[in-house]
Steps between C-alpha positions, in 0.01 A plus 500: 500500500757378254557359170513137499851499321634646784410270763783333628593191681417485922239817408153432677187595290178527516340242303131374503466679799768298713861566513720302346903520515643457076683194513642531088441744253570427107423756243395418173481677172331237214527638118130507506329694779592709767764425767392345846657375819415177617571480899488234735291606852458440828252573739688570832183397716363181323876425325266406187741547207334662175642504121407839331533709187501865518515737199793745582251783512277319714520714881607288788458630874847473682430453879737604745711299696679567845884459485670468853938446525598145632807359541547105375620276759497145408267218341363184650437251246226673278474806787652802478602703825458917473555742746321843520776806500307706703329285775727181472159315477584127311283368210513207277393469161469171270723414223183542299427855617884611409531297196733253415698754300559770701553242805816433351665815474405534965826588665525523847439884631366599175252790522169401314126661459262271591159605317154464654180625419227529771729318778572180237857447415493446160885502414832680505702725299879434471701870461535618156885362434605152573877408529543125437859321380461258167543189633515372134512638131513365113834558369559748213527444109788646428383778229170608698427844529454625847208725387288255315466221752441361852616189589295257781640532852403317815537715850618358815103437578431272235315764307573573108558801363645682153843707548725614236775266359739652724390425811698209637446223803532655810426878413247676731217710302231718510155373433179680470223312767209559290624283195841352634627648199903644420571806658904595538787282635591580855797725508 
């Protein structure tokens, strides 16, 4: 059991009895009240999608999920080609299993988790650290402080993200997979 503000993104719960993967968290603190997170669900055996509002006290029963190493070998159209590390077996998940998102940051031979619970694939897990080149950036008013601001960047997989104002066109960086946000400029 765990406190509903810290349920993350991709974790399965149990809810009404069924479990359901978190597709979005937001948490919410209004002046009057207490502070809740609202969450969007979904059940991994129906794939009915619920809207709900827990109090962050409220308990939540995390369910564990099976995490196996695959290796990323290609996509056909909306399919996406793995291969198991340890018995070479080949799977293929849909572009609405992986998400859109993290679809885009695939490269060939990368080394994934592919999540399941109870034998049903349910998603993967890019590693921790993404390195991705900026593909294209905002330029810089003269007079910004480097400590104050991020400027809008787009990577080389069409994907936007905040980096600091010195980061130019063509720098590789560091990227954290959860949030895709800033971590260091490749050295």
């Amino acid at each position: 059991m765990i406190n509903a503000n810290s349920v993350r993104v991709g974790n399965i719960i149990n809810f009404n009895k069924k479990p359901c993967v978190v597709l979005k968290t937001q948490h919410t603190q209004p002046g009057k009240g207490g502070a809740f997170v609202q969450m969007e669900l979904k059940d991994i055996i129906v794939g009915t999608k619920y809207n709900e509002r827990f109090r962050s006290e409220d308990k939540v029963e995390k369910l564990r999920v099976d995490e196996e190493e695959y290796q990323y070998l290609y996509n056909e159209g909306t399919e996406y080609h793995f291969m198991n590390n340890d018995s070479y077996e080949q799977i293929i998940l849909n572009e609405e299993d992986i998400t859109a998102e993290k679809a885009a940051f695939l490269t060939e031979s990368m080394n994934i988790k592919i999540e399941s619970f109870e034998g049903k694939k349910l998603g993967i897990a890019l590693p921790e650290l993404l390195t991705v080149e900026i593909a294209e950036s905002e330029t810089t008013v003269k007079g910004q402080t480097a400590a104050s601001s991020y400027k809008p960047a787009t990577l080389a997989n069409n994907v936007r993200v905040m980096v600091p104002p010195f980061i130019e066109v063509g720098d590789k960086i560091i990227i954290k997979s959860e949030d895709f946000s800033y971590v260091e400029r490749v050295k």
